[in-house]
C-alpha positions in Angstrom: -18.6 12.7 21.2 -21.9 11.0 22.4 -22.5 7.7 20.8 -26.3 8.7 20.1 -25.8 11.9 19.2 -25.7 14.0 16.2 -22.1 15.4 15.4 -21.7 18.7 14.6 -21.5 19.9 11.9 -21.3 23.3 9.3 -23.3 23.7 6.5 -22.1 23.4 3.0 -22.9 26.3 0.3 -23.6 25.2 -3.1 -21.7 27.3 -6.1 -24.7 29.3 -6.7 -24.9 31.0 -3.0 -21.0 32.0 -3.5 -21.9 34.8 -5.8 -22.5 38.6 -5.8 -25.8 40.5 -4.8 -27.6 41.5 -7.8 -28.7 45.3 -7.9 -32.4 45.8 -10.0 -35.0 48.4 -9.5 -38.0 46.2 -9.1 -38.3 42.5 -7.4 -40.1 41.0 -11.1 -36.7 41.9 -12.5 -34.8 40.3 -9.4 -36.4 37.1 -9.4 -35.9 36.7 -13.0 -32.1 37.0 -13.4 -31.6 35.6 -9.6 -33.8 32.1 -11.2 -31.5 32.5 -14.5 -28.2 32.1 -12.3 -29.3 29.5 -10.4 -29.8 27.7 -13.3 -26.7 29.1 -15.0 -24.7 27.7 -12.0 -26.5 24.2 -12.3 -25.3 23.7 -16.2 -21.8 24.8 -15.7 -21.2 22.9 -12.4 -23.3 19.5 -14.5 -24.2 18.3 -10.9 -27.7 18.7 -8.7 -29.6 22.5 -9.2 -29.3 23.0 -5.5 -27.5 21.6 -2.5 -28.2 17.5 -2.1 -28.6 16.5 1.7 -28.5 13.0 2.1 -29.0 11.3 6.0 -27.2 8.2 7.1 -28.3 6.2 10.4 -25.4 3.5 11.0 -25.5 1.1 14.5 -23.5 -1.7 15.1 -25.0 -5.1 15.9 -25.1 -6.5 19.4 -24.1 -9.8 17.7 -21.4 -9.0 16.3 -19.9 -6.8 18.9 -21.2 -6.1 22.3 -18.4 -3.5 23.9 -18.3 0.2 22.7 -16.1 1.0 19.9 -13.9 3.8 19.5 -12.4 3.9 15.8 -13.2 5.0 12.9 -16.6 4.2 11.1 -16.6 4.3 6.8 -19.3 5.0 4.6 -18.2 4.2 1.0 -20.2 4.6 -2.3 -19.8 3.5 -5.9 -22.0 1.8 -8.8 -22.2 -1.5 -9.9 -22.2 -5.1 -9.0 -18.9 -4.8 -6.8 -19.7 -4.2 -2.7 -18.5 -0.9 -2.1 -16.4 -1.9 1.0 -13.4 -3.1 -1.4 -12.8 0.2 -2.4 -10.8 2.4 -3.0 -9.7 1.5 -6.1 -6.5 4.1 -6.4 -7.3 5.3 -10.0 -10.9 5.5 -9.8 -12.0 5.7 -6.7 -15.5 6.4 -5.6 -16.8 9.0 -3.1 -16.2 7.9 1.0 -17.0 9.5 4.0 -15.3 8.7 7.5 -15.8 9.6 11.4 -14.1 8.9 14.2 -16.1 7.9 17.0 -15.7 7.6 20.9 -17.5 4.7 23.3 -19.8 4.1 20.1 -22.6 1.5 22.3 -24.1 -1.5 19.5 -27.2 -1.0 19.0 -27.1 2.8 19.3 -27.4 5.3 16.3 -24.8 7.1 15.0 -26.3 9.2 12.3 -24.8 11.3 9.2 -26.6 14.3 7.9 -24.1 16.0 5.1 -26.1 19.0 5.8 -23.3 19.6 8.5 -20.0 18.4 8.1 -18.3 19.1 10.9 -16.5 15.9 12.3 -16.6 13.9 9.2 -13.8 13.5 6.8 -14.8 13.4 3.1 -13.5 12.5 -0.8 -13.4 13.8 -2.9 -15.6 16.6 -2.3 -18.2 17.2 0.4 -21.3 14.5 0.0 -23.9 17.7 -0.6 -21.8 18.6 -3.9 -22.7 15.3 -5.6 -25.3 13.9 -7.0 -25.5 10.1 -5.4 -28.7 8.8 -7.6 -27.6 5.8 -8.4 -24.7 4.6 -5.6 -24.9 2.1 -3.4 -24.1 2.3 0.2 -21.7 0.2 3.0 -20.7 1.3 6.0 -17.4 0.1 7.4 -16.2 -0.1 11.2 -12.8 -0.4 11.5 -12.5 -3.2 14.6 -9.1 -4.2 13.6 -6.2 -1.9 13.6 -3.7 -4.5 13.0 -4.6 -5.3 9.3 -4.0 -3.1 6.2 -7.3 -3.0 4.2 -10.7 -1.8 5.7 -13.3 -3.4 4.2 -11.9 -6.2 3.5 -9.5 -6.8 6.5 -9.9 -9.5 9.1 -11.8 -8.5 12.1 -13.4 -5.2 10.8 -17.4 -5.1 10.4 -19.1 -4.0 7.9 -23.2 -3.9 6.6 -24.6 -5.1 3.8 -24.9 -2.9 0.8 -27.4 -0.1 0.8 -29.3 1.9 -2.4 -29.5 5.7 -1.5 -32.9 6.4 -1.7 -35.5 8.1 0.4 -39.4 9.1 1.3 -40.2 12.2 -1.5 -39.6 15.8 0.6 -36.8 13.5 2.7 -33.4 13.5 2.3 -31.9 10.3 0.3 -29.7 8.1 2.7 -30.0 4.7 3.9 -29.8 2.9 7.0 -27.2 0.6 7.6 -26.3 -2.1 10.3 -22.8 -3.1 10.8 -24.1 -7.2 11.0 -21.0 -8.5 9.9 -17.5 -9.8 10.7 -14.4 -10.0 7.8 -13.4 -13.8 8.4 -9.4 -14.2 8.0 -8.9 -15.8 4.6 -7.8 -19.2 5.1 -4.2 -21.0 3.6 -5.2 -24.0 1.8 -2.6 -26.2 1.7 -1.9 -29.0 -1.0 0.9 -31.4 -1.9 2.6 -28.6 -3.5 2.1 -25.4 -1.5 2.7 -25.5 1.9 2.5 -22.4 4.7 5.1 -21.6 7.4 4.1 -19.6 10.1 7.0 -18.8 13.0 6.3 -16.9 15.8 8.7 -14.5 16.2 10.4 -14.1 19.5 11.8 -10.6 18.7 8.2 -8.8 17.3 6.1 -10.3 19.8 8.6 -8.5 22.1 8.7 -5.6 20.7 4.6 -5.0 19.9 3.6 -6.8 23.2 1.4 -9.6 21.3 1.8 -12.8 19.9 3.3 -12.1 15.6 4.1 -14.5 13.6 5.9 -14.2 10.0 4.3 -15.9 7.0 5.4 -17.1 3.9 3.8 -19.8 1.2 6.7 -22.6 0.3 6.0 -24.1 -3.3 7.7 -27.3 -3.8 10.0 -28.2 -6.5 8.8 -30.9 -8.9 11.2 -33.3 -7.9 10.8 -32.4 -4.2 8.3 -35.9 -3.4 10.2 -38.2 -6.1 14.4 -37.1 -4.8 13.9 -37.3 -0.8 17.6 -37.1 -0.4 17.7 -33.9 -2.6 18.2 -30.3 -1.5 17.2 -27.5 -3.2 18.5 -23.3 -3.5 15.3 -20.9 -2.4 13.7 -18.0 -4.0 12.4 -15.7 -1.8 10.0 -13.8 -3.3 8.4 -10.2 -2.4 5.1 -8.9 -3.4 4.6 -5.2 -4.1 2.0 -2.8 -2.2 -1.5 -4.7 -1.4 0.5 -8.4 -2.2 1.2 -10.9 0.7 2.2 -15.2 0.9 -1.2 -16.0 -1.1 0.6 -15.5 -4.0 2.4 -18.1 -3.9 -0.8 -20.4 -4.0 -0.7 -23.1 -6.6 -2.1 -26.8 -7.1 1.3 -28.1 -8.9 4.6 -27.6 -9.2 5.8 -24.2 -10.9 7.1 -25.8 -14.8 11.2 -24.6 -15.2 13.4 -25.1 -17.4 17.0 -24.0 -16.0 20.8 -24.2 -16.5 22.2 -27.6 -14.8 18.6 -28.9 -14.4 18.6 -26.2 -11.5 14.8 -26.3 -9.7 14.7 -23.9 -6.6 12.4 -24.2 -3.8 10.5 -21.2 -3.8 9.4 -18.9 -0.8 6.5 -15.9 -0.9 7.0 -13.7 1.8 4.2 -11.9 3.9 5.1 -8.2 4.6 2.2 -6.5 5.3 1.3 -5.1 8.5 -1.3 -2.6 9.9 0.8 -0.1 8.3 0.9 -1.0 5.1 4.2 -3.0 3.6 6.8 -3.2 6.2 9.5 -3.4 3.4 11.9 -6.2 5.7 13.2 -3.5 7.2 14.2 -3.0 11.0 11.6 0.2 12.0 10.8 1.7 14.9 6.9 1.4 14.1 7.2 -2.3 12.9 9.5 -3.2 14.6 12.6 -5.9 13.7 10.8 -7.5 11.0 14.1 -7.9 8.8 16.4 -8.8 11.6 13.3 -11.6 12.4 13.2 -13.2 9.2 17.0 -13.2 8.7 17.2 -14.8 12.3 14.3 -16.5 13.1 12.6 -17.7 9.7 14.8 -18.6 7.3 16.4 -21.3 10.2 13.1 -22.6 10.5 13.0 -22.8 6.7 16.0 -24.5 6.6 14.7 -26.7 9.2 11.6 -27.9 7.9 12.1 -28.1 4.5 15.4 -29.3 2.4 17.3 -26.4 1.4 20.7 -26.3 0.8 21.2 -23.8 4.1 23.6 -21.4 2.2 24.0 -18.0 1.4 25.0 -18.9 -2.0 22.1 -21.0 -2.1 19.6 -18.0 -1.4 17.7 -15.6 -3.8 15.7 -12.6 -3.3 13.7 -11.0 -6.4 10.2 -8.8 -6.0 8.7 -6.0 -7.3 7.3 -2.3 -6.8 7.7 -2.3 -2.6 8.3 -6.5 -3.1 11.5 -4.5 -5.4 12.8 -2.2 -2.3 12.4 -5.1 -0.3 14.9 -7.7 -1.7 17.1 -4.9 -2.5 17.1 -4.0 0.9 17.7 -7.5 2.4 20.7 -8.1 0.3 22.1 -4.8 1.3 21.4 -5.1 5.0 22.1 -8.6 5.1 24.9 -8.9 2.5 26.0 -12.5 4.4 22.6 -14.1 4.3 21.5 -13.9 0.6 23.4 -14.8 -3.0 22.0 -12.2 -5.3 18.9 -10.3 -5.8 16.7 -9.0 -8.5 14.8 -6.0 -7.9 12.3 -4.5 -10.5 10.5 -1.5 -10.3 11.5 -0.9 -6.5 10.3 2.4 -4.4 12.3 5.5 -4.4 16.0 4.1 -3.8 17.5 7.3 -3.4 15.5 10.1 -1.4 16.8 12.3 -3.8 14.2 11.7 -6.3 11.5 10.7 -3.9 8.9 10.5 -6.4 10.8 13.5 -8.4 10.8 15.3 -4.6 14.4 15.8 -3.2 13.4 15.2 0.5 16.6 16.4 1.7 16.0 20.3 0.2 14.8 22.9 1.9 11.8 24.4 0.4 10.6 21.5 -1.0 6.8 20.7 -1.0 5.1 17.1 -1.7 2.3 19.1 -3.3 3.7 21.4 -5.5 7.1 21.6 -7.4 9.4 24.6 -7.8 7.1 26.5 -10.0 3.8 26.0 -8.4 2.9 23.4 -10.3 0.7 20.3 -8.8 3.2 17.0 -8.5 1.6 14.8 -10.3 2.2 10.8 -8.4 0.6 8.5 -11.5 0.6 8.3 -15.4 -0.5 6.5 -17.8 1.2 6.6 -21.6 2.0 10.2 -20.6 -0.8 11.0 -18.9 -1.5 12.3 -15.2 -4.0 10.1 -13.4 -3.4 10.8 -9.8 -2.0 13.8 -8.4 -0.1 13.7 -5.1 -2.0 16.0 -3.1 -5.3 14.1 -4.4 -3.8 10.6 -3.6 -2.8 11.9 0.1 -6.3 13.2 0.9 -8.1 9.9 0.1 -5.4 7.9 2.1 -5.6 10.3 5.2 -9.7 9.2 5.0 -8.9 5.4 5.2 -6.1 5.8 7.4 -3.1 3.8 8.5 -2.1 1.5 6.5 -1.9 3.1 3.0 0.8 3.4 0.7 2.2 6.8 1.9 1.7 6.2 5.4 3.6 3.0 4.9 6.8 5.4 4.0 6.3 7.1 7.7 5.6 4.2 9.3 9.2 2.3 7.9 11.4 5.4 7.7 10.7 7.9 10.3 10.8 7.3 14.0 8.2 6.8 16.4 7.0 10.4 17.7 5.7 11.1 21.4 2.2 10.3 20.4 3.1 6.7 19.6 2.4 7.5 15.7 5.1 7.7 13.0 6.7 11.2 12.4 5.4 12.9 9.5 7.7 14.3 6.9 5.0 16.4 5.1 2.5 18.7 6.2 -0.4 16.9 5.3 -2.4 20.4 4.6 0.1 22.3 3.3 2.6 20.0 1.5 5.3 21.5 3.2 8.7 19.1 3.7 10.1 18.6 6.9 13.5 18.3 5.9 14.9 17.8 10.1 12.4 14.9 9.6 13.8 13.9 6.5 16.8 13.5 8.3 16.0 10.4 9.9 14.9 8.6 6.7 19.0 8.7 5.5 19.4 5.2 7.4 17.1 4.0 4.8 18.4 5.8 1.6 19.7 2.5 -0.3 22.0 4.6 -2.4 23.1 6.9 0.4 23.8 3.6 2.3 26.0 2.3 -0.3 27.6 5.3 -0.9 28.7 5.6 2.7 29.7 2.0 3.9 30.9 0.8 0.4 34.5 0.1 1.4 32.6 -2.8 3.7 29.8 -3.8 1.3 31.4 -3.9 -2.2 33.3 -6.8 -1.9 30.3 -9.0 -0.4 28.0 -7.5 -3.2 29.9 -8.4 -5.6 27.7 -10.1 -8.6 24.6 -10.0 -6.2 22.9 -6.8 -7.1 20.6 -6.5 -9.8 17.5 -3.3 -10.8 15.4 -3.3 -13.4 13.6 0.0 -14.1 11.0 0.8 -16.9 12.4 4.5 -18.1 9.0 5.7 -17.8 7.5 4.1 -14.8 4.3 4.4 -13.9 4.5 6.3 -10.4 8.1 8.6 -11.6 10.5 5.9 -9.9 13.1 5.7 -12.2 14.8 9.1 -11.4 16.1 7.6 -8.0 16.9 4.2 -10.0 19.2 6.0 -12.7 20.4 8.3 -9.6 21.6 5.0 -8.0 23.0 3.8 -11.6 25.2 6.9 -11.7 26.4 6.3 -8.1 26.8 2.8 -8.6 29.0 3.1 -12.1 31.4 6.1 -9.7 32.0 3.4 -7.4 32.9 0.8 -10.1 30.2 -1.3 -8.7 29.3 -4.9 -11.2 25.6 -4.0 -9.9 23.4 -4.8 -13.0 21.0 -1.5 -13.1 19.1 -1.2 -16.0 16.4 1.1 -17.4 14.4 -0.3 -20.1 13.4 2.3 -22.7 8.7 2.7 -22.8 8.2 0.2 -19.8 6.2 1.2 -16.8 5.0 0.0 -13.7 2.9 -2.1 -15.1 4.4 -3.5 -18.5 8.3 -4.2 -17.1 7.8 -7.9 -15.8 7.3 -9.5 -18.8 7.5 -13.8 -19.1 10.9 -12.9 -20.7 12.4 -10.9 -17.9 11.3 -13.1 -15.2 12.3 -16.1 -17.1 15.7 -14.3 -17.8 15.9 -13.4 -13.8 15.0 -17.3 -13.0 17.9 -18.5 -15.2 20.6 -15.7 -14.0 19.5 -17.4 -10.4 20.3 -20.5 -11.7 23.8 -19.3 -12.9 24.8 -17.7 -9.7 23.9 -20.9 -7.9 25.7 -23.1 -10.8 29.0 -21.0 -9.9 29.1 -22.0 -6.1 27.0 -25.7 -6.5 28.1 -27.3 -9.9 26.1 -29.5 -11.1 26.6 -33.3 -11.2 28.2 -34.9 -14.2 27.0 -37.8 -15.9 28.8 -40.6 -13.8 29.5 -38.7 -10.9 28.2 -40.6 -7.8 
């Protein structure tokens, strides 16, 4: 489309103009019942009595960016103090609007008229339904496509924050000026939390750009005051959204652990600009597990004194941080001495979420009787529904939490974009898609190669599941359970009776995780008795 142009668009109907013609003898009689529906219509819907049009005007400025960009360009709304730009916030998120645009020039407009909606992407509902007294107003250009978030991600722009108002007799809007840059966040280093950053031979390869792979390393207490003492690492994964600043601290973490055991501990960066690359080898993200098992942890072991031994190494996260370890102690079953994995992703694409993605028939949408698939709850309640969730994350774009389970499992199609299981109108599963995900089905995996990965898992693997998890992930966990006990497995798998997503990782489960750690390592590396030189 033209970058100063208008984009096309239909017009919306409100709920009053949907309804049947009304037969009277005389127009006094007309007008009267015709006025009453209208505002009959108005109190059952509780929103505006007619049709809201609101006009946007949003340029980019030539200071911040001087070629023409071709992405896509956010307007997000909500109340409060909060800029709207950090949204959305996955339970309550507010209303958003999105347009792709070609060869926009700074400077020029590009202007948004919900009147017509032709060309612009919407949630929840079209702009014209709602009543936006009240919102503020950001616009969002999406510079960056190699970073997760949009409003908040390194490189995109974004304008200052709007109120929707307008002129009386004019439609409400605001204009906004994209006058500002994201800045990448900063690692501030200290005497106890230090970043590594390798470049990594084998991604910058395989993207055709300088990566790197990150990771925060916080120091044992005794790491300045023992210089000729080496130390067992925990790696440790964050779930969706997390990345290496969590391992941020001004002092050494406080443990108190079999054999005086302090581990040198590691938080791992996997996101990417399709969400959470999980560690594992892809065709979108490319060799991100094979890089960290090849390239990082020998830098680790380089710069910093670890005892450079599988039985020395730990691996524990949670939600995709969960998946993650339990995938790198799987995959790499040579590298790593145990794991603990709490509340991981679907483990067995069985129970994908309660959807068997190996059935035919099956629908992401709707289950077996028509029902919606709920995707969230809270103490027994639905508060996201799947086909909901997948609507706002097709808005925002790459990056989000169920394109992040394209961009890991399926294969690259011809147009360069992951391979989409679902049909993102319909619900529909792909199950020749599906297909392709088996070479990432953990319990499928097992299953399958056990006569080779049993004896070096012995004592290593570790789940813990809340039995009523907050986004329905503990039917593939108990599915892997039963598998697990056929195959007279000593993996640890554990349901824990009313925890969720949320509630599981209590102080006392990851102080009893920290301890097992040191165990395992005790078992291998004794430690010194009194006396002993």
């Amino acid at each position: 489309m033209e970058s100063t142009g208008r984009i096309s668009r239909t017009r919306q109907l409100g709920p009053w103009q949907r309804g049947g013609r009304v037969v009277v003898r005389n127009w006094m009689r007309t007008a009267v019942l015709i006025l009453g529906s209208v505002v009959l219509w108005g109190l059952l819907w509780a929103g505006p009595a007619a049709a809201a049009e609101y006009s946007f005007e949003v340029a980019i400025d030539p200071a911040v960016r001087t070629d023409p960009f071709t992405g896509r360009v956010y307007l997000f709304f909500a109340k409060g103090d909060r800029e709207p730009r950090f949204g959305p916030n996955w339970f309550n998120p507010g209303p958003m609007l999105a347009v792709d645009v070609l060869n926009l020039k700074p400077g020029d407009p590009l202007r948004i008229n919900t009147a017509d909606t032709s060309g612009q992407i919407v949630y929840p509902q079209a702009l014209s339904d709602l009543d936006l007294t009240g919102y503020n107003v950001q616009a969002v250009a999406r510079f960056n496509p190699l970073v997760r978030e949009v409003g908040a991600g390194a490189g995109n722009g974004h304008s200052a924050v709007a109120k929707i108002e307008g002129p009386p007799g004019q439609p409400a809007g605001a204009r906004l000026t994209i006058q500002s840059v994201v800045e990448a966040r900063k690692f501030p280093e200290n005497d106890w939390c230090k970043l590594l950053e390798v470049r990594s031979e084998r991604l910058s390869k395989f993207h055709g750009r300088e990566v790197h792979q990150r990771g925060s390393v916080v120091l044992p207490a005794s790491y300045a005051t023992e210089p000729d003492r080496r130390y067992p690492v925990m790696f440790v994964v964050q779930g969706f959204g997390g990345n290496h600043f969590a391992g941020l601290r001004k002092e050494p973490v406080a443990e108190e652990n079999p054999g005086g055991v302090e581990f040198l501990r590691v938080y791992l960066d996997a996101e990417t600009g399709l969400g959470h690359h999980v560690f594992a080898d892809s065709d979108n993200n490319g060799p991100v597990g094979t890089a960290l098992d090849e390239e990082f942890i020998p830098a680790l072991d380089a710069q910093f004194r670890t005892i450079a031994q599988p039985t020395a190494r730990f691996l524990t996260g949670h939600s995709s941080g969960g998946w993650s370890t339990l995938w790198l102690q799987v995959a790499y079953p040579d590298t790593f001495g145990g794991c603990w994995s709490t509340a991981p992703d679907p483990v067995d694409f069985r129970d994908f979420q309660q959807i068997n993605l190996y059935r035919a028939g099956e629908n992401m949408y709707r289950d077996p009787q028509g029902e919606r698939r709920p995707l969230a709850r809270v103490n027994g309640k639905v508060m996201l529904w799947y086909d909901e969730f997948d609507r706002m994350e097709e808005l925002v774009g790459p990056g989000g939490q169920l394109h992040s389970f394209e961009a890991v499992f399926s294969p690259r199609g011809a147009d360069g974009r992951p391979v989409r299981v679902w049909n993102r109108q319909t619900g529909e599963v792909d199950t020749q898609a599906a297909e392709a995900w088996k070479r990432y089905d953990i319990r499928l995996i097992l299953e399958s190669q056990w006569a080779t990965l049993g004896p070096k898992l012995a004592g290593k693997l570790h789940v813990i599941m809340g039995d009523a998890d907050t986004f329905y992930l503990e039917g593939a966990t108990r599915l892997l359970q039963e598998s697990q006990a056929q195959l007279k497995s000593d993996a640890v798998i554990e349901l824990v009776p009313g925890k969720d997503h949320s509630n599981l990782l209590t102080r006392e489960l990851t102080t009893r995780i920290r301890t097992e750690m040191a165990e395992a390592f005790l078992k291998h590396h004794p430690a010194p008795k009194a006396g002993d030189k």
